[in-house]
C-alpha positions in Angstrom: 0.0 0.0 0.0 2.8 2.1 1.1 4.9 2.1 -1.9 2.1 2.2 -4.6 2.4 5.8 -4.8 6.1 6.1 -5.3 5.8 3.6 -8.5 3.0 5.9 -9.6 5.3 9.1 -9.0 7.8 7.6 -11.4 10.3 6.5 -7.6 11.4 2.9 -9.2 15.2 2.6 -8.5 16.2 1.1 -4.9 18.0 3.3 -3.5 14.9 5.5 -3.4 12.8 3.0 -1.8 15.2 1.7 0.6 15.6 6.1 1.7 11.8 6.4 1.8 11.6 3.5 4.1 14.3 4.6 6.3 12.2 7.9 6.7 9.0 6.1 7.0 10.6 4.9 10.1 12.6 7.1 11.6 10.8 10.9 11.4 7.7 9.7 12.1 9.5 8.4 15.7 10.5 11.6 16.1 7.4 13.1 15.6 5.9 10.7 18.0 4.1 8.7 15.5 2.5 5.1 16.6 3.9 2.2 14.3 1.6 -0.8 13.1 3.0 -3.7 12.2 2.8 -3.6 8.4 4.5 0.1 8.9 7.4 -1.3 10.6 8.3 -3.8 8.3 9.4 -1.2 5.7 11.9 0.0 7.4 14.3 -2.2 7.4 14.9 -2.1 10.9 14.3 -4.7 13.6 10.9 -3.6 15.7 13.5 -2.7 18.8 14.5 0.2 17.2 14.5 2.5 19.6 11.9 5.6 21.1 13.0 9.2 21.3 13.1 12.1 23.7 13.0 14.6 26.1 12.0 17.7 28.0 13.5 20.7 26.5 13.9 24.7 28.0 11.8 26.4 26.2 13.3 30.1 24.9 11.5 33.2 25.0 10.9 34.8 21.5 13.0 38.0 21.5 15.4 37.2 24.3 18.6 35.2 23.4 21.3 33.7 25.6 24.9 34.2 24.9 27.2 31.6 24.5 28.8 32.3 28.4 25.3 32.1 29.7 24.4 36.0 29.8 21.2 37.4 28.2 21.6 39.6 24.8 19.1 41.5 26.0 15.6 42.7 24.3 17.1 41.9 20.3 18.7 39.0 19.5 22.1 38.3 19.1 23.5 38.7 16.0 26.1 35.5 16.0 29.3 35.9 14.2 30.5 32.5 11.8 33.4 31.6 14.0 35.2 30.0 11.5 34.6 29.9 7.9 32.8 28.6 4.7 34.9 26.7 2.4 36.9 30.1 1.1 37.2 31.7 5.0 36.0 34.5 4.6 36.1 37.5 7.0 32.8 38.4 9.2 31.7 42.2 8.6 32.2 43.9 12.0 28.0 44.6 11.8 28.2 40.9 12.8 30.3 41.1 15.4 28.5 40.7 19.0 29.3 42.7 22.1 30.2 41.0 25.3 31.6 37.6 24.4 34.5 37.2 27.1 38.1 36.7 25.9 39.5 33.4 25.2 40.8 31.4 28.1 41.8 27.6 28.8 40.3 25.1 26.8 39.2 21.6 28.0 42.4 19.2 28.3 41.1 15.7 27.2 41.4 14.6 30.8 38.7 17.1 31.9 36.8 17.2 28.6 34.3 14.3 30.3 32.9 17.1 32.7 33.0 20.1 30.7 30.4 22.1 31.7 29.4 24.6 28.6 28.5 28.3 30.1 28.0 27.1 33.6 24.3 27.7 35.1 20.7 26.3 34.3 21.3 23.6 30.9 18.8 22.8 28.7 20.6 19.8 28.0 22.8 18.2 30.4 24.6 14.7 29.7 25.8 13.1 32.4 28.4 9.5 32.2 26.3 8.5 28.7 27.9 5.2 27.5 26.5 2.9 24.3 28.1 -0.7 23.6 27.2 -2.7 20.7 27.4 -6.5 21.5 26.9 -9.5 23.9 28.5 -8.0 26.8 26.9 -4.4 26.8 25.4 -4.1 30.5 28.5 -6.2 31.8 31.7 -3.6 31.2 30.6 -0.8 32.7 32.4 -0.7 36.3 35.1 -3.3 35.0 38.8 -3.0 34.0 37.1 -4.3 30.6 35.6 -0.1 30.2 39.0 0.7 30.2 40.3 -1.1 27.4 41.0 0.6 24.0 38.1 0.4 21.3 40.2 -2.5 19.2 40.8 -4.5 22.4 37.7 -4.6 23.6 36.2 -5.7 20.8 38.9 -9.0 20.3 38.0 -9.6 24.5 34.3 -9.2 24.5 33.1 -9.1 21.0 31.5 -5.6 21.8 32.3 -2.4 20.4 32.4 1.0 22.3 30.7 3.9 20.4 30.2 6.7 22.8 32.6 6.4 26.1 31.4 8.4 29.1 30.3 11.6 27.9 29.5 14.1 29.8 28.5 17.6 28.6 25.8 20.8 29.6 24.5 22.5 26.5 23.2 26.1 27.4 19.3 27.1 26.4 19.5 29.1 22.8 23.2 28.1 21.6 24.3 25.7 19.0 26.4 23.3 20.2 28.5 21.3 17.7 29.1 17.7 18.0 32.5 17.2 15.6 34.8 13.9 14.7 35.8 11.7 11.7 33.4 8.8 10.4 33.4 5.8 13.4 33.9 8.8 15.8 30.4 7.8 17.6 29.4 11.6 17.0 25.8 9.7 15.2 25.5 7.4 17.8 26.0 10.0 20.3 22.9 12.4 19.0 20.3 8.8 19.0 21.0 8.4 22.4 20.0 11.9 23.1 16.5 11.5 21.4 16.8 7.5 22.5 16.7 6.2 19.0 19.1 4.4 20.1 19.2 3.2 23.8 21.7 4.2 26.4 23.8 1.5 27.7 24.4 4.1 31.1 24.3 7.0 31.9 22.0 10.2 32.0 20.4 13.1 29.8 18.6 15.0 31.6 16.2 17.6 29.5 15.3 20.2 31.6 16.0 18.4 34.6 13.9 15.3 33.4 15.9 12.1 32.7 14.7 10.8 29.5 15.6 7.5 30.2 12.8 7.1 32.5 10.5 8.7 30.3 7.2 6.4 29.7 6.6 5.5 25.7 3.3 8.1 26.5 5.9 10.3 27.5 8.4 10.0 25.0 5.4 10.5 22.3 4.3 13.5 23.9 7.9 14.7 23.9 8.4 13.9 20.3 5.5 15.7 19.1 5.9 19.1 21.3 9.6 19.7 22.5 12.2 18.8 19.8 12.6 17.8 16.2 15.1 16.6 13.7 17.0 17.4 10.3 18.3 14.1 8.8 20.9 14.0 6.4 19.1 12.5 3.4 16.4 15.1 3.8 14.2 12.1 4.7 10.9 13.8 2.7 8.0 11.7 1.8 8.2 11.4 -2.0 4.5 10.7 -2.4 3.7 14.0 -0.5 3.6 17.8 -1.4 6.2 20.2 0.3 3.3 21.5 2.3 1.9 18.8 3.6 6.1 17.2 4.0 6.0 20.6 6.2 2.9 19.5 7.9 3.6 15.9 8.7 5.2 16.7 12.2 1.7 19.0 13.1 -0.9 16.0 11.3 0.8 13.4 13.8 0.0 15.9 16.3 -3.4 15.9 15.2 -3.5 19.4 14.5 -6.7 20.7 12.2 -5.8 20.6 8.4 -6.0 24.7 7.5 -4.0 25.7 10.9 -1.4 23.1 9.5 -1.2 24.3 6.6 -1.7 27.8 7.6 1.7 27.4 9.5 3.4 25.3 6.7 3.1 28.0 4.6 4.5 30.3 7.0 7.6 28.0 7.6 8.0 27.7 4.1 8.3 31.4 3.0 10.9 31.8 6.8 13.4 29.3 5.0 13.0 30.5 1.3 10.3 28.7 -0.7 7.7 30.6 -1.7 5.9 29.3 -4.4 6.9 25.6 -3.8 4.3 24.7 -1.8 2.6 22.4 -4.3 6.2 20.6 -5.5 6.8 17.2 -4.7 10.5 16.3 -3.3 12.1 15.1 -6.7 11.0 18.3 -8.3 13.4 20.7 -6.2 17.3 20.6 -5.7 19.1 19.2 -3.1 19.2 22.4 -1.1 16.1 23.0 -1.8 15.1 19.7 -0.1 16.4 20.4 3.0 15.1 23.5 3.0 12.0 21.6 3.8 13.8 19.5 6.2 14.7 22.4 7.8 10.7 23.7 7.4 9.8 20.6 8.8 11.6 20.4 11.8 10.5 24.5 12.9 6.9 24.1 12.6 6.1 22.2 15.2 8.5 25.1 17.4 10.7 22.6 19.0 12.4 24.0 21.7 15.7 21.7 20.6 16.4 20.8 17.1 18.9 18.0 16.3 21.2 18.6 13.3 22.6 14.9 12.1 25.0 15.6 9.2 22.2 17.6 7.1 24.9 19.0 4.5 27.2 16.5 4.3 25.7 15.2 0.4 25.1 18.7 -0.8 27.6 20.9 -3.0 30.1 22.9 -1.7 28.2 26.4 -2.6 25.0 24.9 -1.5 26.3 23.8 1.8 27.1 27.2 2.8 24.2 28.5 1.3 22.5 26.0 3.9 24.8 27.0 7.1 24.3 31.1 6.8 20.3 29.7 6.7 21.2 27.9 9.9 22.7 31.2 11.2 19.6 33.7 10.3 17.3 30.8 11.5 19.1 30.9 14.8 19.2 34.5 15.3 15.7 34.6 14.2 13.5 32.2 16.5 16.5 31.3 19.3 16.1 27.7 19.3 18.4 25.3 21.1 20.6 23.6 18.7 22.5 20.5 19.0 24.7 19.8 15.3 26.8 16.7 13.8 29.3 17.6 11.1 32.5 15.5 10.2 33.6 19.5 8.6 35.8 21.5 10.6 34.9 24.3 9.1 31.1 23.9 9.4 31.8 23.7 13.0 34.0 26.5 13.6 31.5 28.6 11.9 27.9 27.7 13.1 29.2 26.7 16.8 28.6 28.8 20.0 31.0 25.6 21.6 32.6 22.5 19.8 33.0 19.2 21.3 35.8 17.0 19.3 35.1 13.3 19.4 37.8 9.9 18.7 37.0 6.4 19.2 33.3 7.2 21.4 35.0 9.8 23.5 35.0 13.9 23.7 38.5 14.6 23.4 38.1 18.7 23.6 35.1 20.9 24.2 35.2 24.7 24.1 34.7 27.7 21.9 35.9 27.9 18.1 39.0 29.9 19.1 39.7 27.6 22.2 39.5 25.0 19.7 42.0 26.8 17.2 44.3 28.7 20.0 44.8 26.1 22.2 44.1 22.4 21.1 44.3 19.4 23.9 46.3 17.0 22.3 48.1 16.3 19.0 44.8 14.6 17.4 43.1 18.0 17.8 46.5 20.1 16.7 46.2 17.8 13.8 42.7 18.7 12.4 43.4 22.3 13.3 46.5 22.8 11.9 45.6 24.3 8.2 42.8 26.4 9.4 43.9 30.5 9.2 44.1 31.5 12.8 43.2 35.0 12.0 39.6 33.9 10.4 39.0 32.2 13.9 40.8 33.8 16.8 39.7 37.1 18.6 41.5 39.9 19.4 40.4 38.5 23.2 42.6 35.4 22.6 46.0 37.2 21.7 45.6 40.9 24.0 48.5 41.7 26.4 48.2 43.6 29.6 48.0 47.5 29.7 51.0 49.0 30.3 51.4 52.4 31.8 52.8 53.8 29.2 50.3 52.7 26.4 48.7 55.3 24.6 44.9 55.0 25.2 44.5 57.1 21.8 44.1 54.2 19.4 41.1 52.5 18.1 38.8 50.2 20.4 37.6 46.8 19.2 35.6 44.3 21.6 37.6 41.3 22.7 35.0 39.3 20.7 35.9 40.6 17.1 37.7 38.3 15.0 41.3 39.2 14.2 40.8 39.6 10.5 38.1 42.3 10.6 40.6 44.5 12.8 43.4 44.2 10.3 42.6 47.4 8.0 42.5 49.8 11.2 45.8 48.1 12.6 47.5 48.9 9.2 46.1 52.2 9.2 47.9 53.3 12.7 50.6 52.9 14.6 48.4 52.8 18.1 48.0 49.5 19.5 44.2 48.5 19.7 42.3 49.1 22.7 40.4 45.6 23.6 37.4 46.5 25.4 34.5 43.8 27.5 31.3 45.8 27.9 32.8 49.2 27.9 36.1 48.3 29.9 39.6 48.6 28.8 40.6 44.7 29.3 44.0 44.7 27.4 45.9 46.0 24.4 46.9 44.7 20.8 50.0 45.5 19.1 50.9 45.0 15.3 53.2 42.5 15.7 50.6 40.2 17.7 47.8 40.5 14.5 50.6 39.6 12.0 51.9 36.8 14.1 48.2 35.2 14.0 48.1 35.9 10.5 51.4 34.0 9.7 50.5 31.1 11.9 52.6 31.6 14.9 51.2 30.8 18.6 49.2 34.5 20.0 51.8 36.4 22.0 55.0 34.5 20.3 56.3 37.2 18.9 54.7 40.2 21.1 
C-alpha cells in the first residue's frame, strides 16, 4: 500500500525506496508517530528500534542567551561564523557581538568528560552517557574491561564502544557542535539523546527530566511538542507535497488541516520557498530539499532541534548556502541547537561551543577559538593545523596587559571581534588597539601580535 504511490510518481530505483523507508521509520519516531506492524516492516529495521526524547527549555521569542550564559538583551544576538565557509571569509564587523569574554583555557582531554558549557541552568545536560554494541553491553561498565582501547575490547568481548562516558551541559539558545571523523560515535551520540538508540548508562537529563525514564506516553508526547530533527538525506516523503512534508510533524499531532497548513506556509516562505508549496520532493534541488527539512523540523516550534549531518551530500556552494540559513534561523526564533558535522569548518563557523570526538570519547570541548588557540592534544592540533588562525581567533585570545605607558589614543575593538576584521584599522595606525568587554579597557593589541596570527605563529610568540 505504502509504496504504490512512489511507482506511480515515477520512484522505481532502490535506492529511493530503501531512503523512503528509512524515513518512514525514523521521522515519524520523532514526531511521536505510533507504528503498526505492516508500517514497521518497511523499514528495514528490527521492531527494537528504539523511542525518542526529552523535555527541552523552552526560549522566549526576543530574548537570546549568549554563548557564556548571559542574556543579549531585548534583540537577538547577532552570531558571528566563527570560523569559515569553504573560502574563509572575513565576518563584517555589523556581525560582530558585544560582550563575548576573551578566550581562556580550553578543556584538556582529561577534563573534557565534565565540561560544563556556560556554567548555570542547561537545557541539555549529559551526564556519564555510554553505548556498547554486543553480547557484553550491560556487563563492562564498572570493569577493567571499560578501560580497554576500542580494538581491544572488541577482540576480548566481542563488543564495540561507540560513545565512552560523555558528559557535557548545553546552554538554552546556543548551538552546540558535536564534531569527529566517520566511526567517531558523534551519530550514535545524537540517537542516544533523542533514545533512537538506547543508552547503555548514563543520564540526559532535558530540563532536569531524565529521559531515560521517560514512559513511551511520555516519549510520544515529547516527540510531538519539544524537539525535532533534520536528517541528512532530507528524509521527505516522495509521495507528499512540500506542504503537507511541512505538515507531517503537526498532522501526527493531530492538529486541524488549514492551521497546519496555515503554518506550513509560513515555515516555508521563513526558509525560502515561496511558491513551492505544491512541488513534490524530486522536483526541487538538493538544497532546496532540506530546506524543507529544515521547514519541517521549525513548525512544530521545538524547543531543541537535532542537526545529524544535514549538509554533508550537498555541494560545496549549496552547503554554505545551507549553514548562513542555519545562522539567520538561529538568530531569528533562538532555538536550542544540537549539530553533527565531520567538517571543521562547518563547525568552527555555526558553533557557540565544539566538542571533538575519537573512538566514542569527547577529546576537547570549548569555543571555536579555544578549539584553534589552544588544542588538547596532538589529534586535535592535527585537524586544526591548516585552518587561518586569523579567520578564527579574537582579538580576546591574543591581548597583552595595559602597560602604563600605552597610549589609550588608538582604536577600540571588543575582545570578541575576529582578528581579520581589525586588520585594515591596525594597518592604518601605529596605536595598538584598545580591547574592550562591555565598555572596559581589558588589554591592548600591538601590530606585531595580529601579523603573528596571520602567519600562523602561537598568540603572544612574537609580542
Amino acid at each position: 500500500m505504502w509504496r504504490r504511490p512512489w511507482r506511480r510518481l515515477g520512484h522505481t530505483s532502490g535506492e529511493q525506496h530503501r531512503c523512503s523507508a528509512t524515513w518512514l521509520w525514523t521521522a515519524p519516531q520523532i514526531m511521536g508517530f505510533r507504528w503498526g506492524p505492516a508500517m514497521g516492516i518497511l523499514s528495514g529495521n528490527s521492531a527494537r528500534a528504539q523511542p525518542a526524547a526529552s523535555i527541552w527549555r523552552r526560549v522566549a521569542r526576543g530574548v537570546h542567551t549568549l554563548a557564556d550564559g548571559r542574556p543579549a538583551g531585548g534583540a537577538l544576538l547577532q552570531r558571528v561564523p566563527h570560523g569559515m565557509t569553504a573560502e574563509y571569509p572575513a565576518p563584517g564587523p555589523e556581525l560582530v557581538p558585544a560582550g563575548v569574554p576573551a578566550g581562556g583555557a580550553a578543556s584538556s582531554a582529561s577534563e573534557a568528560s565534565a565540561a560544563v558549557v556556560g556554567g548555570g541552568t542547561s537545557a541539555i545536560s549529559v551526564k556519564g552517557l555510554w553505548k556498547i554494541f554486543g553480547p557484553g553491553e550491560h556487563k563492562i561498565i564498572g570493569t577493567p574491561l571499560a578501560e580497554l582501547a576500542r580494538d581491544e575490547l572488541r577482540t576480548a568481548t566481542g563488543s564495540n564502544v561507540a560513545v565512552r562516558d560523555v558528559s557535557f551541559d548545553v546552554k538554552p539558545g546556543e548551538v552546540f557542535v558535536v564534531m569527529g571523523l566517520s566511526g567517531s560515535g558523534k551519530s550514535t551520540l545524537i540517537r542516544c539523546l533523542t533514545r533512537l538508540i538506547e543508552p547503555t548508562a548514563g543520564e540526559v537529563l532535558l530540563d532536569g527530566e531524565d529521559i531515560g525514564k521517560a514512559s513511551m506516553a511520555r516519549l510520544r508526547e515529547l516527540r510531538r511538542h519539544r524537539f525535532s530533527m533534520v536528517f541528512q538525506h532530507f528524509g521527505l516523503l516522495p509521495h507528499r507535497r512540500v506542504i503537507d512534508n511541512v505538515a507531517f510533524g503537526l498532522e501526527i499531532r493531530g492538529e486541524a488541516k488549514k492551521g497546519r497548513r496555515d503554518r506550513a506556509a509560513e515555515l516555508l516562505s521563513l526558509v525560502g520557498l515561496d511558491g513551492q508549496a505544491d512541488r513534490y520532493p524530486d522536483q526541487l534541488s538538493g538544497g532546496m530539499q532540506q530546506r524543507v527539512g529544515l521547514a519541517r523540523a521549525l513548525a512544530v516550534d521545538p524547543a531543541v532541534m537535532f542537526f545529524d549531518e544535514p549538509f554533508s551530500a550537498l555541494d560545496p556552494l549549496i552547503r554554505r548556502d545551507m549553514q548562513n540559513e542555519v545562522i539567520r534561523l538561529h538568530n531569528e526564533v533562538g532555538k536550542t541547537m544540537i549539530f553533527i558535522t565531520h567538517d571543521l569548518a562547518e563547525a568552527l563557523k555555526l558553533g557557540d561551543h565544539v566538542a571533538i570526538m575519537r573512538n566514542g570519547a569527547i577529546v576537547q570541548i570549548g569555543r571555536p577559538e579555544e578549539i584553534v588557540g589552544a588544542p588538547a592534544d596532538d589529534y586535535v592540533a592535527d585537524f586544526v593545523q591548516d585552518v587561518p588562525k586569523s579567520y578564527v581567533l579574537t582579538l580576546g585570545w591574543i591581548m597583552r596587559d595595559v602597560r602604563p605607558d600605552d597610549p589609550l589614543d588608538g582604536p577600540e575593538f571588543e575582545s570578541s571581534t575576529i582578528i581579520r576584521t581589525a586588520v585594515h584599522v591596525a594597518a592604518e595606525t601605529d596605536r595598538p588597539i584598545k580591547v574592550m568587554d562591555n565598555g572596559k579597557l581589558v588589554g591592548m593589541v600591538d601590530r606585531v601580535q595580529i601579523l603573528a596570527a596571520i602567519a600562523g605563529f602561537e598568540p603572544g610568540a612574537s609580542a
